[in-house]
C-alpha positions in Angstrom: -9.6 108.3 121.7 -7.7 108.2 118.7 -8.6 111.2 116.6 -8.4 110.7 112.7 -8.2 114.1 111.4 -6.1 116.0 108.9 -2.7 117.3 109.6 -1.3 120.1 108.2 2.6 120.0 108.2 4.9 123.2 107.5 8.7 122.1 107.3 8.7 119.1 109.1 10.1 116.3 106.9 7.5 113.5 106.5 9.1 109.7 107.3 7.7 106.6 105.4 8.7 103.3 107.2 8.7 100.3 105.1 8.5 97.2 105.9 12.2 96.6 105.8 12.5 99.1 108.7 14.4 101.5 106.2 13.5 105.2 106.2 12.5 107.1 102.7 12.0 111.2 103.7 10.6 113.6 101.1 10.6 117.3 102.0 7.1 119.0 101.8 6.0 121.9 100.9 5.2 124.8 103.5 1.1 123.7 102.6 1.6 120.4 102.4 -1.1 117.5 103.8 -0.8 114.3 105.5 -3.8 112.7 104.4 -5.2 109.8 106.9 -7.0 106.9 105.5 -8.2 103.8 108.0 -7.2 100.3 106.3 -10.5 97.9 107.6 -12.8 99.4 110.3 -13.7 99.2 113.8 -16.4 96.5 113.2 -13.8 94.7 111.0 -14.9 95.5 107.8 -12.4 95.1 104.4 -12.7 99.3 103.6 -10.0 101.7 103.1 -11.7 105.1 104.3 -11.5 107.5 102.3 -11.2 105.3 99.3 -9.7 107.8 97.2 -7.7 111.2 97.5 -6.2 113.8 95.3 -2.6 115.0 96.4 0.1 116.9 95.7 3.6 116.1 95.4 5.2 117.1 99.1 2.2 115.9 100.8 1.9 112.7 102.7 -0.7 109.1 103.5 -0.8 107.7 106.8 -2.3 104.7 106.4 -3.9 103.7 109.9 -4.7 100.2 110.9 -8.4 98.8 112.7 -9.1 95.9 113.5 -8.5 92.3 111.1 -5.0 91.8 109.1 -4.9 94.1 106.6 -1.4 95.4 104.5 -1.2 98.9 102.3 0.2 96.9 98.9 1.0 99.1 95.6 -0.2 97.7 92.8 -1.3 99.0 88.8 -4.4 99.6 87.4 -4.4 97.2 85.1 -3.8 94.3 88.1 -5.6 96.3 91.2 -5.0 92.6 92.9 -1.2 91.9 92.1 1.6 93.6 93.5 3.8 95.9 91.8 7.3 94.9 91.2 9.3 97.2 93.9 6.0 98.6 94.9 5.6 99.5 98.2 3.6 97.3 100.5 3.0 97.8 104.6 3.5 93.7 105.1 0.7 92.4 107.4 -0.9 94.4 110.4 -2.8 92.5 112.7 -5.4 94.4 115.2 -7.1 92.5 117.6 -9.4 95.8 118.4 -9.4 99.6 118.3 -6.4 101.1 119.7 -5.3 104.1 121.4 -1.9 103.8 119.3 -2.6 101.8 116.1 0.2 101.0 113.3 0.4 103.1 110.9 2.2 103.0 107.5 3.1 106.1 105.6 3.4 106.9 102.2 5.0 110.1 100.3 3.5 111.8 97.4 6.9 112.2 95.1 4.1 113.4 91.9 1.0 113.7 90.7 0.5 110.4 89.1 -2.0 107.8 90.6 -1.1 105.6 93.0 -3.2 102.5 93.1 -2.9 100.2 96.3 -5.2 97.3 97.5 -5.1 94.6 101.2 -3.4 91.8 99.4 -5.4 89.4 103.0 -6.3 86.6 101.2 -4.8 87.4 98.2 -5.6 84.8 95.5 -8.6 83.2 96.9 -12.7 83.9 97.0 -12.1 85.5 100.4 -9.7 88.5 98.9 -9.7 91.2 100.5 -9.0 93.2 97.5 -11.7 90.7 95.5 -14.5 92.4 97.9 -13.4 95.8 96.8 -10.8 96.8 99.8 -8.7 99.1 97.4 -7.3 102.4 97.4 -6.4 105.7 95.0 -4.2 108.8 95.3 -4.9 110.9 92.0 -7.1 108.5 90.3 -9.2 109.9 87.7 -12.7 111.4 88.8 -14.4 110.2 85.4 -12.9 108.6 82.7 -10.8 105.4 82.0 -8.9 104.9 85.0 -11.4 106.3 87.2 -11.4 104.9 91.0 -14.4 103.5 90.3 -13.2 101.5 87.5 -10.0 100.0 89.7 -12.4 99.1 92.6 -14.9 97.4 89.8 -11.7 95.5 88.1 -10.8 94.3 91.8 -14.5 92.9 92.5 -14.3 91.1 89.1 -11.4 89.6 90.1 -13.2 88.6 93.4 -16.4 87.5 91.3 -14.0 85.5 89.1 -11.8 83.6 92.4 -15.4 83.0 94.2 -16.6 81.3 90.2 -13.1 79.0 90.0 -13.7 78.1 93.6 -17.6 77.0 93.1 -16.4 75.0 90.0 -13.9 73.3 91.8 -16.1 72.5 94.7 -18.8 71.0 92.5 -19.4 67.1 92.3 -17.0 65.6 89.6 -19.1 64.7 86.1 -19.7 60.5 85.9 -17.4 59.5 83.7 -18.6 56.6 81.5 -17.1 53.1 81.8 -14.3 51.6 80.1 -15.1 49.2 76.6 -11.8 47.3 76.9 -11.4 43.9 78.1 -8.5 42.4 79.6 -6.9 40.1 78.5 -3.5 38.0 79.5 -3.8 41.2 81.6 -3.1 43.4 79.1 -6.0 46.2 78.2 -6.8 45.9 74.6 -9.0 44.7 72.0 -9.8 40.2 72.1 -8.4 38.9 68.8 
């Protein structure tokens, strides 16, 4: 079985693999971390787990894949749904079940500023992944403005609002009433 725990690295250097297939490296500290966090779930559900971390620069997130089609997507605060221009993103990683040796996608902490990522599956429509909530935090505020809580709650609203749009556009066009012109010498007009 796969065993999701906490690493501790001393001098090894950690690797983050985009997906370009080009290498990054950042040399941690001797007490750095590489955090693991679980994109989706064994029963499929659209959950990063943990949701939220605190790191410091030199340490490391190894995003690991369960089952569905999930991606690892940077994004802002202010758009927890949109990708950030030359922000990192895993590209798509389907998984058919749980795995012995699942992809994984890893990410180094260069600060300590928030990171804000989201599954950008479905991106755009009332089946979102990030719309139902699937988003992620290194260094988010605890309390305050740009808390995690207030990213995942802008990312449901965004959801609530694509599910709203699609509802509206699935309802029964309004009748719309009839036409007072008359024809005439087959030109639409008014009769003299």
């Amino acid at each position: 079985m796969f065993f999701r725990t906490l690493i501790l690295l001393s001098t090894v250097t950690v690797v983050a693999l985009f997906s370009s297939n080009i290498a990054v490296s950042a040399l941690p500290t001797q007490n750095s971390q590489v955090f693991q966090v679980v994109v989706g779930s064994a029963t499929g559900e659209t959950i990063f787990t943990p949701n939220s971390i605190t790191a410091r620069p030199g340490d490391a997130v190894m995003f690991i894949f369960d089952p569905k089609n999930h991606s690892v997507t940077q994004s802002s605060f202010e758009n927890p749904c949109t990708r950030l221009n030359n922000g990192l993103d895993s590209d798509f990683h389907p998984v058919a079940s749980v795995s012995q040796t699942p992809p994984t996608f890893s990410v180094p902490v260069k600060d300590s500023k928030p990171m804000w990522f989201y599954c950008r599956q479905n991106a755009n429509t009332p089946a979102s992944h990030c719309g139902k909530g699937m988003v992620f935090a290194v260094n988010a505020q605890v309390n305050g403005q740009k808390s995690f809580a207030n990213f995942q709650a802008a990312a449901e609203n965004i959801g609530q609002q694509l599910a709203a749009s699609a509802a509206l556009a699935n309802a029964a066009p309004a009748t719309q009433p009839n036409s007072t012109t008359t024809p005439f010498n087959g030109v639409f007009g008014f009769m003299p």
